[in-house]
Every structure is written in C-alpha cells, then in structure tokens.
Backbone bond lengths (Angstrom), bond angles and torsions (degrees), N, CA, C in turn:
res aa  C-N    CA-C-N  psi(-1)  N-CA   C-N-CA  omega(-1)  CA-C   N-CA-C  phi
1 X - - - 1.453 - - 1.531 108.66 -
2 X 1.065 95.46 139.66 2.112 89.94 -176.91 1.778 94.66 -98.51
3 X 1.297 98.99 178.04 1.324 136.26 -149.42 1.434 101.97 -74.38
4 X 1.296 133.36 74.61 1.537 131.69 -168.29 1.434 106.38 -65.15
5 X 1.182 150.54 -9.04 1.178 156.79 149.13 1.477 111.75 -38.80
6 X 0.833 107.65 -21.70 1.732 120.67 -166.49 1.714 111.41 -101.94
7 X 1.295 104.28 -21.06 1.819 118.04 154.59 1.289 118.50 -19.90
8 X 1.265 143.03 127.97 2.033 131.63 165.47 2.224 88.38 -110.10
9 X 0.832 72.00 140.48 1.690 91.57 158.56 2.068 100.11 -58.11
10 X 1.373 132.85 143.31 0.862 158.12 163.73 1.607 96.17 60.20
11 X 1.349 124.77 37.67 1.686 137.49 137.30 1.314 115.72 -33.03
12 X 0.968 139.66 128.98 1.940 138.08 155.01 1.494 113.15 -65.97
13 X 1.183 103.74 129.73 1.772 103.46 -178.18 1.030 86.10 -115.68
14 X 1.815 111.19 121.62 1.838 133.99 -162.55 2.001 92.14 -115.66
15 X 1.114 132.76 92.03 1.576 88.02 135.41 1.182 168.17 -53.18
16 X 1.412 122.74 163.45 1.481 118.07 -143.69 1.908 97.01 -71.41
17 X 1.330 127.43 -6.98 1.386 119.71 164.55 1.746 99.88 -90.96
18 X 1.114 138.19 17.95 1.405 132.81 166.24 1.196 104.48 106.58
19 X 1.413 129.89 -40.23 1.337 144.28 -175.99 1.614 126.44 -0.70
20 X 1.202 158.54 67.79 1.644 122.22 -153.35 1.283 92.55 -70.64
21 X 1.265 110.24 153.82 1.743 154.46 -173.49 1.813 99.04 -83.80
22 X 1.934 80.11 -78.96 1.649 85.37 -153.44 1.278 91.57 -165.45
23 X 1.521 137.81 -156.44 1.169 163.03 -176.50 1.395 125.03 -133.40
24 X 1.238 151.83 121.17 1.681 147.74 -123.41 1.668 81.57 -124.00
25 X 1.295 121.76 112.29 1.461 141.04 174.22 1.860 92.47 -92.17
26 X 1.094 103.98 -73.59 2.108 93.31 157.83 1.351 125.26 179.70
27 X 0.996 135.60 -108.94 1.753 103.94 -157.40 2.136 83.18 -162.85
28 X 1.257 98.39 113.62 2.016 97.65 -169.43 1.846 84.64 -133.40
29 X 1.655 110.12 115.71 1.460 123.39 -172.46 1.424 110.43 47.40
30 X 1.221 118.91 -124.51 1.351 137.47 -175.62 1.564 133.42 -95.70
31 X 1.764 93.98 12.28 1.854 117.21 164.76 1.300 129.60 -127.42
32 X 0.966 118.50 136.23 1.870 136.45 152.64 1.286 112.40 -38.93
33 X 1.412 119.42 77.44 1.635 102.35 146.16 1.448 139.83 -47.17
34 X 1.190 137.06 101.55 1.243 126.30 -169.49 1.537 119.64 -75.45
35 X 1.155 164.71 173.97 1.519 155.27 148.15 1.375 108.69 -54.31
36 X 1.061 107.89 153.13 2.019 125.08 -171.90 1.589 83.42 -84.28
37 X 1.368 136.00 -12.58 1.544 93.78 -169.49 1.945 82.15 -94.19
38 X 1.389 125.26 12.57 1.749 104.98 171.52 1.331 105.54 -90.84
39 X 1.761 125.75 -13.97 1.203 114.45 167.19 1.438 165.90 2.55
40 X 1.649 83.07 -40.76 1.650 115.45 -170.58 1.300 109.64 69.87
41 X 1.669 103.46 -143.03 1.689 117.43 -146.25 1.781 91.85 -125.17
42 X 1.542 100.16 156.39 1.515 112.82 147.13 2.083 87.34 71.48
43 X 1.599 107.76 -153.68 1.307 92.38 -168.23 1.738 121.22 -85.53
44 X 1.568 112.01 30.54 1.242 102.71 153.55 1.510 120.54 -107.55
45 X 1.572 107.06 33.45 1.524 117.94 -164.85 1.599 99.13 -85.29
46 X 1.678 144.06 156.96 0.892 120.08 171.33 1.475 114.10 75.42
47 X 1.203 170.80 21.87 1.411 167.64 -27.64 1.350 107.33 78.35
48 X 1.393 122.21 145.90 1.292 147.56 149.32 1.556 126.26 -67.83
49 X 0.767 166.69 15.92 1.709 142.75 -142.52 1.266 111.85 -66.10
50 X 1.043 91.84 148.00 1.793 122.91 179.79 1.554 121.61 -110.50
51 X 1.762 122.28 110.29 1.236 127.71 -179.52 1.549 82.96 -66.41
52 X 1.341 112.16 178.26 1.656 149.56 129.30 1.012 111.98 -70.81
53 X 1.675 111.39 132.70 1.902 114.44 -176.39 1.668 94.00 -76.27
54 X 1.430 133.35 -37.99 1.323 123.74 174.32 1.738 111.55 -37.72
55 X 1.530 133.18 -0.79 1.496 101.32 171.77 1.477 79.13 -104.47
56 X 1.384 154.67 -22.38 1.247 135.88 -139.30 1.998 101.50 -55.97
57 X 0.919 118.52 148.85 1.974 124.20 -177.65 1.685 83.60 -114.41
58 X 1.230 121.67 -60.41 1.648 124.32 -152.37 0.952 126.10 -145.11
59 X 1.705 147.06 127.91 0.857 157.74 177.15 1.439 115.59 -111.69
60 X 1.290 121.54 121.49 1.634 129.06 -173.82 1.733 88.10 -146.44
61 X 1.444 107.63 166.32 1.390 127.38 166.08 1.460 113.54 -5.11
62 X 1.260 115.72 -111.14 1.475 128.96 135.47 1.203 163.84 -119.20
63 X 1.901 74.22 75.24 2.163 74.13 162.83 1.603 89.90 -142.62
64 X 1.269 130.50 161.63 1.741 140.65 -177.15 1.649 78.08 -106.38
65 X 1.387 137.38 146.51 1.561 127.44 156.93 1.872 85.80 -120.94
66 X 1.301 105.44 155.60 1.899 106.68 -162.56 2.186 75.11 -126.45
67 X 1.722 92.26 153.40 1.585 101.25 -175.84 1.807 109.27 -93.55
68 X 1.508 106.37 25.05 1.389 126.17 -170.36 1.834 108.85 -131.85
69 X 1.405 110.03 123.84 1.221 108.26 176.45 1.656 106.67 -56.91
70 X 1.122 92.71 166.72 1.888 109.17 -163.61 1.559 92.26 -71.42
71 X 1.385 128.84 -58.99 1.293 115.82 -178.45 1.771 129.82 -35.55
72 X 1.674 87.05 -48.46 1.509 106.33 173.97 1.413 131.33 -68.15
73 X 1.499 100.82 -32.05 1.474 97.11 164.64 1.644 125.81 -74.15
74 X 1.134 97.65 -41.41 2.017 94.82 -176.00 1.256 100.66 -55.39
75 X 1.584 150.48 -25.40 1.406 142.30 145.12 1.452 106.80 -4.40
76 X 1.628 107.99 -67.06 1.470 106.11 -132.48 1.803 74.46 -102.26
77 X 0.799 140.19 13.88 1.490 131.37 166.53 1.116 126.31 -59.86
78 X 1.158 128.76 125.75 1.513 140.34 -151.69 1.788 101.33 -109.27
79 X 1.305 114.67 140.99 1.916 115.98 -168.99 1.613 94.24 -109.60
80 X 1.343 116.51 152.93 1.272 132.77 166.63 1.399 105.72 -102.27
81 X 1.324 101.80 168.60 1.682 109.97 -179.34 1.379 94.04 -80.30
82 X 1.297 104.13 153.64 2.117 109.78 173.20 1.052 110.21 -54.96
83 X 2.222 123.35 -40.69 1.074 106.26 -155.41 1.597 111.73 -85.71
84 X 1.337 132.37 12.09 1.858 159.25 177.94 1.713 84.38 -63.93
C-alpha cells in the first residue's frame, strides 16, 4: 500500500486500466473520500464514497493510480451517510 499521507485534496483517482474513478475530497484513516459530485445517480446521488487505501499502486502530485481496474474497484467502494 503506498503512503496515503502523500494524498492532495482534488487528486484524480485513475484505475490501473486508466479509468478515472473520481476526485480525492480527502484522505479519513485508511480511505479515499471521493467528491459528492463522483457520487453518481439515483440514491447514490449526494453521498461520499470511500476507496480503501489497500488498492492505492501510486501516489504522485495529482493523480492517486489504484492496483485495481476502475470497474473493479467501485465494487469495493464503501458509501457515507449524506449527512458526512
């Protein structure tokens, strides 16, 4: 797992097929908050999700690259309550 300390607020979270993810709103223990506008549609509209730093592969300036294709990761994506 790389060094989540090393996260910037408005980072690109790429999967490892290039994919963009989402946008890094910021970094709470050992997850990726993404921005509510990557949310999506319908009732995950409004919500946060949170990767696991266990897929992070790389950390540079800005981009997060995850060691999971983009499809595969939003699986394991974890939702916040709206009111977070």
């Amino acid at each position: 797992m790389a060094d989540l300390s090393n996260i910037k607020e408005h980072a690109d979270v790429i999967g490892a097929d290039g994919v963009h993810i989402g946008t890094v709103d910021g970094v709470e223990g050992n997850r990726i908050k993404l921005t509510k506008k990557d949310s999506g549609q319908g009732g995950h509209a409004g919500h946060h999700h949170l990767i696991d730093g266990g897929l992070v592969a790389t950390v540079d300036d800005k981009t997060v690259r995850l060691s999971a294709n983009a499809d595969v990761a939003v699986t394991f994506e974890q939702e916040e309550d709206a009111k977070s």
